[in-house]
C-alpha positions as a Markdown table, in Angstrom:
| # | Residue | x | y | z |
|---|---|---|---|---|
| 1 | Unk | -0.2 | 5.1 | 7.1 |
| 2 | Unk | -2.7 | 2.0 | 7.5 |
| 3 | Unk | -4.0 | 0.5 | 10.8 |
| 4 | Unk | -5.9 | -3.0 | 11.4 |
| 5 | Unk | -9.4 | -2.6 | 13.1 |
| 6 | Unk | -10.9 | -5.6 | 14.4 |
| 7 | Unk | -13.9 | -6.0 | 16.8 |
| 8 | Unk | -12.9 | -6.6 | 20.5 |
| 9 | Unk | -14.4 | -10.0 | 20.4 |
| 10 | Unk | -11.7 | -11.6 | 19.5 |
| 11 | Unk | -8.4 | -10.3 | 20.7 |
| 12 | Unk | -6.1 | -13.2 | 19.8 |
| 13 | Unk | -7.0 | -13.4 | 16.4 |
| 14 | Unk | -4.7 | -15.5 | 13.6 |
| 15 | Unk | -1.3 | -13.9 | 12.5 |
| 16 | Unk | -2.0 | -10.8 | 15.1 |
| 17 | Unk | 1.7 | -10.9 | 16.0 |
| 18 | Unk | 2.9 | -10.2 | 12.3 |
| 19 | Unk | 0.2 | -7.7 | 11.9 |
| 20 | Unk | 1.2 | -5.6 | 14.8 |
| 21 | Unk | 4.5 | -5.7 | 13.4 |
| 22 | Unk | 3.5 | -4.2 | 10.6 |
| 23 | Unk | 0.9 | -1.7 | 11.6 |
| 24 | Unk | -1.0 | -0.5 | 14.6 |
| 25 | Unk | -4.1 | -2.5 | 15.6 |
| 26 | Unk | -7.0 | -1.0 | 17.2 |
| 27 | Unk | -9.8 | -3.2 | 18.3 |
| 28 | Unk | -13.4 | -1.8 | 18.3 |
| 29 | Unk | -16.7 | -2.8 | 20.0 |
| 30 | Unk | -18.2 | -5.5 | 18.2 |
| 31 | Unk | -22.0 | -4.9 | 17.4 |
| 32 | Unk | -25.0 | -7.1 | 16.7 |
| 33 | Unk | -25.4 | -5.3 | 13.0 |
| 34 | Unk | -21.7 | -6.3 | 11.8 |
| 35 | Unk | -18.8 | -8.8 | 12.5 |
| 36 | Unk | -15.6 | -9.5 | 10.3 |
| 37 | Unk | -17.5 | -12.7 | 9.1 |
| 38 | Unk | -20.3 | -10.8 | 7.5 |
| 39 | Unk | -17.3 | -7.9 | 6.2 |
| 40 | Unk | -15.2 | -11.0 | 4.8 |
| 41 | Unk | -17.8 | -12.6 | 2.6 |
| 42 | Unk | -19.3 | -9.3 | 1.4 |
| 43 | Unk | -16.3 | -8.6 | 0.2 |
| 44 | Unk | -14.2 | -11.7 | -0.5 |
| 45 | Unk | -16.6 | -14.4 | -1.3 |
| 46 | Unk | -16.1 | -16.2 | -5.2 |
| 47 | Unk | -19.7 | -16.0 | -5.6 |
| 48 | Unk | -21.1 | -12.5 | -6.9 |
| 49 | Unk | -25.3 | -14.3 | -5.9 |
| 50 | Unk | -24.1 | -14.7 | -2.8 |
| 51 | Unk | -22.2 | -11.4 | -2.1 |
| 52 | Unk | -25.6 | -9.9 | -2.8 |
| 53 | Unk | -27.6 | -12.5 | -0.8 |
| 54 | Unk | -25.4 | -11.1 | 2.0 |
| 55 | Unk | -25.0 | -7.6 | 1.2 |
| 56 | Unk | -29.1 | -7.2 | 1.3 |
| 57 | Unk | -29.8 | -9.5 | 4.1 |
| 58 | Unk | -30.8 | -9.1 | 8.2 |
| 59 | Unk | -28.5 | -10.4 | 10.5 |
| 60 | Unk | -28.6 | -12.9 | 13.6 |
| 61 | Unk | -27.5 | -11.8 | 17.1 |
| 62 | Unk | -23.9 | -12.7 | 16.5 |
| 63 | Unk | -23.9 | -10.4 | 13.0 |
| 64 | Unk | -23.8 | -13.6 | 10.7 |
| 65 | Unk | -26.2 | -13.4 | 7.9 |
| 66 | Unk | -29.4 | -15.0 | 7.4 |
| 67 | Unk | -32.1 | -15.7 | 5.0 |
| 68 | Unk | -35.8 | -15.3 | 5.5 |
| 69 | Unk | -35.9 | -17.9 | 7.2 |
| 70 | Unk | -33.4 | -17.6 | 9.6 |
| 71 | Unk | -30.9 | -20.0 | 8.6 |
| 72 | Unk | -27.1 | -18.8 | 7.5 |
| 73 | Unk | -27.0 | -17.8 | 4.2 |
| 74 | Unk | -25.6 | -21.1 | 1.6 |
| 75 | Unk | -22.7 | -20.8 | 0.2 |
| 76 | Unk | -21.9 | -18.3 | 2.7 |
| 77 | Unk | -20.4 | -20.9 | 5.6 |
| 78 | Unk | -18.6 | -24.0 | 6.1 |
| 79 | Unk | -19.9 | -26.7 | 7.9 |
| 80 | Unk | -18.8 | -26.2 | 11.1 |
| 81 | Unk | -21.4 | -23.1 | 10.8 |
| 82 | Unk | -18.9 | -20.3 | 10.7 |
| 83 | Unk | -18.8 | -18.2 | 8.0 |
| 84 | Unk | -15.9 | -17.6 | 5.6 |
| 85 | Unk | -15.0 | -16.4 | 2.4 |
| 86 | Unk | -15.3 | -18.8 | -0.7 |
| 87 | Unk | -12.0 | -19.0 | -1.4 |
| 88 | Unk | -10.5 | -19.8 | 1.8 |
């Protein structure tokens, strides 16, 4: 058996209907040191550079990842400054 874990943040996330259908969904505290964004790019983005950039970088309060100098990681967000997976 599977299950969807999501951070309580954001209870009425995309498709949740269908995936409760499907499975059971438990929602979990969110914390500074991880959000789905940062999970989603680590593990979906196109670019392997910046799957490493991300995977060895600190984090901002809202668990986005940043480079030394504080600013989202390229490559690693859209323009609207949310991050998201290359392909999507």
């Amino acid at each position: 058996m599977c299950c969807y874990a999501r951070g309580d943040d954001m209870l009425e996330f995309p498709s949740r209907e269908w995936v409760e259908s499907v499975m059971p969904v438990h929602f979990l505290p969110r914390t500074e040191s991880c959000s789905s964004s940062l999970i989603r790019v680590l593990y979906h983005d196109d670019s392997a550079e910046t799957r490493e950039k991300v995977a060895f970088s600190t984090t901002r309060y809202d668990g986005k990842p940043v480079d030394e100098s504080g600013e989202l990681i390229k490559g690693a967000r859209k323009e609207d400054d949310t991050l998201t997976a290359g392909r999507y």
